[in-house]
C-alpha positions, 0 to 999 in steps of 0.5 A, a space after each residue: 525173541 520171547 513172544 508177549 503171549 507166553 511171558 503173560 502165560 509164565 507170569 499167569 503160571 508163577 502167580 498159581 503157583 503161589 496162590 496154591 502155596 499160600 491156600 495151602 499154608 492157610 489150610 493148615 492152620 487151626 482155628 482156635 477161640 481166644 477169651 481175651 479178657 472176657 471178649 471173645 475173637 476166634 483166630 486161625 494160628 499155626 502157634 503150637 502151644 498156647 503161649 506162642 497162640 498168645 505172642 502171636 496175639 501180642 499178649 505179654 503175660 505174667 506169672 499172676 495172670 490165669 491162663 487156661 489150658 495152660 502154656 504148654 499146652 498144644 493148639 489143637 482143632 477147634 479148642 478155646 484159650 482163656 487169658 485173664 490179667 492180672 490186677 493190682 489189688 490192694 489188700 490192707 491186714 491187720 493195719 499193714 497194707 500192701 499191692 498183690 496181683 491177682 486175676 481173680 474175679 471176686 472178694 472170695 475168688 481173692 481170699 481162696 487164691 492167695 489162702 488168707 485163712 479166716 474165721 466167722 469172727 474176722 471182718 472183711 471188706 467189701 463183701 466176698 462177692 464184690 468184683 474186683 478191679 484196679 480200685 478196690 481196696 481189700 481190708 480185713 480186720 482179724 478178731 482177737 479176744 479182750 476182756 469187757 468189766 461193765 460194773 460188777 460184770 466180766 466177759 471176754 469178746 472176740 472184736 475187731 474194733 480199732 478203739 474203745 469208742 469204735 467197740 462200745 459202738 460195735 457192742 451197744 454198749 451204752 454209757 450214762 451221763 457219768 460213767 467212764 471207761 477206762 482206757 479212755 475212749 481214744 485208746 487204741 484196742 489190743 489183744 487181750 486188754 482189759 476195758 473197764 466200764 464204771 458206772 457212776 450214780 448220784 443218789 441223796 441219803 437221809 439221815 438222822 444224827 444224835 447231837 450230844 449234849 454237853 456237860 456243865 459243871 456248876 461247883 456246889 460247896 455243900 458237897 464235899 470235895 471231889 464229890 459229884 452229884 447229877 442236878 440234870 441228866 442230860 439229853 441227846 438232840 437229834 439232826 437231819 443230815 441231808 447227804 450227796 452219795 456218789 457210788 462207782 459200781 454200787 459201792 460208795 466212794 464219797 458223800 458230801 453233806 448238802 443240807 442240815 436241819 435240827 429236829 430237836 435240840 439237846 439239853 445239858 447234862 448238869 453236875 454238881 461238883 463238890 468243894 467243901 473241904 475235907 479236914 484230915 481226920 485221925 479218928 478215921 483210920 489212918 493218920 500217916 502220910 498221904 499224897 492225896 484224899 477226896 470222896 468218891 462213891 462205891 460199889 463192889 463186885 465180886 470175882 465171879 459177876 457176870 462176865 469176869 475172868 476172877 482175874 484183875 486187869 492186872 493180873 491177880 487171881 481173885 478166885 485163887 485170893 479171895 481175902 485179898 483187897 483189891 479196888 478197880 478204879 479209873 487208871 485218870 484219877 488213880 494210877 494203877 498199883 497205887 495203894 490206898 486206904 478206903 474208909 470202911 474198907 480199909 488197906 487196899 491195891 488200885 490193882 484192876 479197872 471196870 467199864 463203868 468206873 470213871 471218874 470219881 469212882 471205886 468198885 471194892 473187891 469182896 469174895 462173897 455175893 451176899 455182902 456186895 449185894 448188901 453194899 449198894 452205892 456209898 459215898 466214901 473217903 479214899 487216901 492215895 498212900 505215899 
């Protein structure tokens, strides 16, 4: 029979046994600091690499997550492993929007991690040296060039607004009571659109107007028939029109009259006209049949006055014809190619016109200067010949 004393000394021995198994497993492992998530632990481990180190911790990583050294790296003595999860970041471009993770720390770290390539013109926020958690809200604003005509001036930006409202604010531009922009301010700004900015002025324009006077005919039969005779020249009035002038970068679009107030008034023009009748006269020249006669005044002219061709209004060379009897007359009163019989001046062709021959006047055709000087003004009786 086993004595109690030496079951307690077996006992004793097992117990030693086991407790220099278990000092000598313990000695064996290394002691490793772990930076879990910026907290700091320091771990003894028999891991061999540093992704069983973080099993063992009970840290499930992701592909996203920055681990440092990396998995596959051996634990050794004394060394320091750094795990930093990754977050869900939401990161707006350019109006899309989408979820990235990412364990960066800051706004910056964020833009160089995920090579999102940016220039001075683009927007961004918050600021790159925001830090970063599960609510920040990444947006970035990619500039793009559009063309700004403000009045008579044009240049071409680089902007990032999202409508013409949010870019007028963004480039202090200002607009007057009635300006207007074109698109409207509503519109959503796009690449290489052109924003018109018009300038709108109401300004008041005075002037000063002529009234014309007006003609009064007052029959006189002691003139014969056809003749006209000035009793009164008349005269022009004049008015002072008070105008509102709308003008659209300086150049006027409309104007209204608003007022208007005579400064003088105009006087009539009074004529005399002629209704003596006229007796056919045989002693006169001619005696055959006439569509029409009457009295008109006479001036002459000659084809080489100031300003003349030397050929008619219809065509004949009065230069190269000089002894052909030619009238200019009002086309109104006597049809051009008409023929016509001018007492004093004989046979004649309506053939050309004049600037000043209207009405009841002739201009006879003389190939000298001397004898058209001589002629002055004649009050003379014309037949317009069948």
């Amino acid at each position: 029979m086993i004595s109690k004393k030496k079951i307690i000394v077996a006992i004793s021995s097992i117990l030693a046994i086991l407790l220099i198994t278990v000092l000598a497993y313990e000695g064996t492992k290394q002691h490793v600091t772990a930076v879990l998530d910026g907290k700091e632990v320091k771990v003894r481990t028999h891991a061999d690499t540093v992704e069983e180190l973080l099993a063992d911790l009970d840290i499930e990583v992701i592909k996203q997550d920055k681990v440092q050294p990396s998995l596959d790296t051996p634990i050794e003595k004394d060394m320091k492993v750094v795990w930093e999860p990754a977050k869900p970041i939401q990161i707006t471009v350019w109006g899309e929007q989408k979820t990235v993770w990412s364990a960066a720390k800051t706004v910056g770290e964020f833009i160089e991690e995920q090579n999102i390539a940016l220039t001075d013109r683009d927007r961004i926020r918050p600021s790159r040296d925001t830090k970063l958690d599960q609510k920040t809200e990444i947006v970035i604003e990619k500039a793009f060039p559009i063309t700004i005509k403000d009045g008579n001036e044009k240049k071409q930006i680089w902007t990032t607004s999202t409508t013409v409202v949010d870019l007028l604010k963004q480039q202090d531009i200002k607009l007057n009571e009635l300006d207007r922009v074109e698109p409207e301010a509503t519109t959503q700004v796009t690449e290489n659109m052109v924003i018109k900015i018009i300038r709108v002025e109401k300004v008041t324009d005075v002037v000063e107007e002529p009234i014309d006077y007006a003609v009064v005919t007052r029959k006189d039969s002691s003139l014969p028939q056809g003749v006209e005779k000035v009793i009164k020249k008349g005269e022009k009035g004049l008015e002072k029109k008070t105008y509102e002038v709308i003008l659209e970068n300086g150049k006027e679009v409309s104007r209204k009259l608003i007022q208007k107030e005579k400064i003088k008034d105009s006087i009539d023009r009074i004529v005399a006209l002629g209704t003596k009748p006229i007796k056919q006269q045989t002693s006169r020249g001619y005696n055959g049949p006439v569509k029409k006669e009457f009295y008109v005044q006479a001036t002459a002219y000659t084809a080489y006055c100031n300003g003349c061709s030397g050929k008619t209004s219809t065509g004949i060379n009065l230069r190269a014809n000089p002894d052909a009897k030619v009238i200019a007359v009002d086309p109104n009163v006597i049809p051009l190619g008409s023929k016509v019989w001018v007492e004093g001046y004989g046979y004649a062709i309506a053939a050309d016109t004049g600037s000043s021959i209207k009405g009841n006047k002739i201009d006879l055709f003389y190939p000298d200067k001397k004898t058209v000087d001589k002629f002055g003004k004649k009050t003379v009786l014309i037949k317009i010949l069948e």
